[in-house]
C-alpha positions, 0 to 999 in steps of 0.5 A: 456767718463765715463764707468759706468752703468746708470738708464734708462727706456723705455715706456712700453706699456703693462704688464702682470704675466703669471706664479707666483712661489714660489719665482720668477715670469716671467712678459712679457712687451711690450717696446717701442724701440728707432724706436716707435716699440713695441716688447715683453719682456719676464723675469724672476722677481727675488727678488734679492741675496747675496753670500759671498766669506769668506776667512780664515787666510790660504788664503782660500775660504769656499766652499759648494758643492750643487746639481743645478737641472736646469744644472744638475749637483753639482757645487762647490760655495759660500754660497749665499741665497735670499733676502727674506724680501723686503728691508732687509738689504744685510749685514744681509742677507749675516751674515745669509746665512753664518751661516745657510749654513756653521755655520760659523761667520765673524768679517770683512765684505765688499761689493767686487762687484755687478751683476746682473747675467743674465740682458736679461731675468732676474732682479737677482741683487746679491751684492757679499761680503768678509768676513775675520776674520772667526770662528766657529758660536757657536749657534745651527747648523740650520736645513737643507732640500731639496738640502741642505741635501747633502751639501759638504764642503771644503776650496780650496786656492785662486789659486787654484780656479783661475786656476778652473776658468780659465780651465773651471772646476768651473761654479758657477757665484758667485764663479767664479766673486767673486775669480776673483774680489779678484785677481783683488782687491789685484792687485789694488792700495788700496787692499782689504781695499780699497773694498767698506764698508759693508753698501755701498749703493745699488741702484738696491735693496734698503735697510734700514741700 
């Protein structure tokens, strides 16, 4: 039996949009499930994400400090950002948020793993990339607002972030799958050059290279 996540769609019956944000929406299905029973489905319609784990020469992680109003709370995380542009290619996106966020550039890129981040009750794919090789972007620093204002910055050793983890102090989806998945990486038989290139393909948001 292979372990692997496969496509799969059950008959709906019905759906309808009861609320449009500015960014996502929550459609309601009405599914068939295996028995011909119709149940609904409520979900959050997301247009999908990148965050990057960049990692210096020093085996550090960049880390940005944000205020997260849903939790309540400023958790440490990855510089991630929305696919905004349908299609948009993730890479660029990623080069985007890098440099928007942290004003920082990176020579070597590669897709360390895929997520959806909630799969009961939200579409949110987020492909989690490594990037090494990091500078200082030369170009003018972008304009920040909202959240962003108050951003803090830091870069925290790989260990260290582990045992965060581990000790229930850091709760950031990305930082938390994106940390594990580099221990896990460097502990496999190929390392990190073994992690797929930066254009692999991505079936659960599609793109153009």
């Amino acid at each position: 039996m292979t372990i692997k996540d496969t496509p799969e769609e059950w008959e709906i019956r019905g759906t309808r949009t009861p609320f449009v944000g500015n960014k996502t929406s929550v459609r309601t299905d009405e599914v068939v499930m295996p028995d011909g029973s119709v149940v609904r489905r409520d979900y959050q319609v997301h247009p999908g994400s990148v965050a990057v784990l960049a990692l210096d020469d020093e085996d550090r992680v960049l880390l940005i400090r944000q205020y997260r109003h849903p939790v309540r709370q400023k958790l440490w995380e990855i510089p991630a950002g929305l696919l905004d542009v349908p299609g948009e290619n993730p890479l660029h996106a990623a080069q985007r948020e890098l440099y928007e966020e942290a004003h920082v550039k990176a020579e070597d890129w590669r897709v360390l793993t895929d997520i959806y981040t909630t799969p009961g009750g939200c579409d949110e794919a987020i492909r989690i990339f490594l990037a090494r090789g990091l500078s200082e972007a030369q170009e003018e620093r972008f304009a920040v607002e909202d959240e962003e204002i108050d951003l803090e910055y830091a870069r925290v050793p790989v260990g260290e972030l582990v045992r965060g983890v581990l000790a229930g102090e850091l709760h950031n989806n990305c930082l938390v799958v994106g940390v594990l998945s580099l221990v896990a990486a460097r502990a496999s038989g190929g390392g990190l050059e073994k992690l797929r290139p930066a254009e692999a393909e991505w079936p659960a948001r599609p793109f153009e290279a």
